[in-house]
N, C-alpha and C positions, 0 to 999 in steps of 0.2 A: 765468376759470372753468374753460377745459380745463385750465389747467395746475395748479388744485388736485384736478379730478381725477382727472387723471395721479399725482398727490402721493396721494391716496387710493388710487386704484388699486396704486401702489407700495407701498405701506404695509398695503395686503392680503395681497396676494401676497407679502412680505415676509413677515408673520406667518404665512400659511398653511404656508410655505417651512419654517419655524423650527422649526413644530406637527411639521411632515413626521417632520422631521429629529427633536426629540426624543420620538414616537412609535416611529419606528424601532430609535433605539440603547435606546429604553426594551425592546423586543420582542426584543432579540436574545437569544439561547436561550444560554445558562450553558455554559460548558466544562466543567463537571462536573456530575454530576448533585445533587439537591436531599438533603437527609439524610436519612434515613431512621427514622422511630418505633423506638424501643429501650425495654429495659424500664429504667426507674432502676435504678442500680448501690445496694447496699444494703452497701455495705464491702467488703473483702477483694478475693477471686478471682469478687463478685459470684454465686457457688452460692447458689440455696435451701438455708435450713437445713430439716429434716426437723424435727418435731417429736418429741420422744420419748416414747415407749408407757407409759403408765400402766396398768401390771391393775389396774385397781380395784377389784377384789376382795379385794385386800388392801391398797389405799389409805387411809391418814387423812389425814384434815386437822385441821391445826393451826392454831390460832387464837392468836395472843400477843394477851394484851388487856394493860388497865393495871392489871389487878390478878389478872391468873395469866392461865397457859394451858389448852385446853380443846382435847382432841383429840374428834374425832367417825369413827366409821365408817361407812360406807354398805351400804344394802341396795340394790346394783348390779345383781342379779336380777332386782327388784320394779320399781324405778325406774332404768330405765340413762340415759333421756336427761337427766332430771331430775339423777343422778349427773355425768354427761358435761357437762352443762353448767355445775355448781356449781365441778366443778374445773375448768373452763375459764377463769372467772369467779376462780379462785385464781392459778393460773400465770400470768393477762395481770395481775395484781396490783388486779384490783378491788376487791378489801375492803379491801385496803392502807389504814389511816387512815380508817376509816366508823368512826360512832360506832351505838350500839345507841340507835335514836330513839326504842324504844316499849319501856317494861317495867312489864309489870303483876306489881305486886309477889307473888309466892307464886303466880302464873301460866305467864306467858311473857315471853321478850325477842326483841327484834326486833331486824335490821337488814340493812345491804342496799349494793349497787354505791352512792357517793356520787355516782353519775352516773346524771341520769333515765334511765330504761328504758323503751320501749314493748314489749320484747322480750317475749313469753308461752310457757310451754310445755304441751304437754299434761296435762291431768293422770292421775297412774297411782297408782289408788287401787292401795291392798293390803290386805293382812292386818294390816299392822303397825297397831299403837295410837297415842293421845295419852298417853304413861306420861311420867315425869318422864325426862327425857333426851333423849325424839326429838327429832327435827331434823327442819323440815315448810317447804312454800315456803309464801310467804302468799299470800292471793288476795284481790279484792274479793268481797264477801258473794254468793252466788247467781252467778259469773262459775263458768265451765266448763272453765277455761283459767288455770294459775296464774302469779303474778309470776313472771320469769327472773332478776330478781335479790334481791327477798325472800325473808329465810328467818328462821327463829325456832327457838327453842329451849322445848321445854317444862319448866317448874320445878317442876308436878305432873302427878297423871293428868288430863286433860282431854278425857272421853269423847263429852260434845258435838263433838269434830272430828272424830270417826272418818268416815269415811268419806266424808268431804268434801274434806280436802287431801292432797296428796302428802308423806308421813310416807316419808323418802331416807335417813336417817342416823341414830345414835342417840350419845351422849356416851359416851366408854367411859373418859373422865379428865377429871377438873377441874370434874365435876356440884359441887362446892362451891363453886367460880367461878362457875358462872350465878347462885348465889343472892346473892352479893356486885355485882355489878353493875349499876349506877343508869345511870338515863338520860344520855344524852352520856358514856356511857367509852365509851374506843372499842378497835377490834381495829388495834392497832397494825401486826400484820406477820403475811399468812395465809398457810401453803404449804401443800404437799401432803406427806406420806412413804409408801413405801411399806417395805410389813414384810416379812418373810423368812417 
């Protein structure tokens, strides 16, 4: 019996010896130091690109649908965030390929980012009207605060909206384009240009 456990005993101290041992070289401290958080390289020489200045003031946007294009101006005075963020929503290529989901024929047409949005913006009533041309964000009925990424086109005057939505832009080319467009065309390619 002593000599299992002696055999025990050894067979402790054994393992204890072992633990020691790769507790230790597990502990031992790095000849160099650990790496350190960097920002991802994003190409090239790694530089932020700066993004370039749009006056929008004399900003259009253009809209290539499948069946013409439709340039719109902006009243940037009245509405600048609403502004600021519609061509923001251009330049990341948001509208790119959205189709117009809603058109009430001899009304309005709608459409919008093909990507959900919870995004809202304030709304900034103005002076401007619902005449055939504006360009207005949409909102839910009695909401305070309009879609960031719907927007609609008016195809007549529609006075009931006044002073309820944010009326941003107005058609200044291709008002005979909205009237030709059914539901699911879509706006193939939207930029921005600005005029001289």
């Amino acid at each position: 019996m002593l000599r299992s456990c002696l055999n025990l005993t050894q067979k402790l101290a054994f393992t204890a010896l072992l633990c020691l041992i790769v507790f230790c070289l597990g502990c031992e401290k790095p000849d160099t130091a650990p790496p350190r958080p960097r920002p991802r390289q994003t190409g090239g020489t790694g530089a932020v690109k700066k993004e370039a200045q749009i006056d929008l003031s004399t900003a259009v946007a253009v809209l290539k649908t499948e069946k013409g294009t439709i340039e719109i101006s902006f009243f940037n005075q009245d509405a600048p965030k609403t502004v600021t963020n519609f061509t923001k929503k251009i330049i990341g290529k948001l509208y790119d390929d959205t189709s117009f989901h809603r058109v009430e024929r001899e009304s309005m047409i709608q459409s919008g980012s093909r990507f959900q949005s919870i995004e809202t913006l304030p709304l900034e009533i103005s002076d401007h009207k619902h005449v055939r041309g504006a360009v207005a964000m949409a909102k839910e009925e009695g909401a305070s605060v309009s879609d960031a990424s719907e927007f609609y086109i008016c195809l007549r005057d529609l006075p009931d909206l006044d002073g309820d939505y944010t009326v941003f832009g107005k058609v200044i080319k291709g008002i005979e384009i909205t009237d030709r467009i059914a539901q699911g065309d879509k706006i193939t390619k939207a930029t921005i240009r600005t005029t001289p």
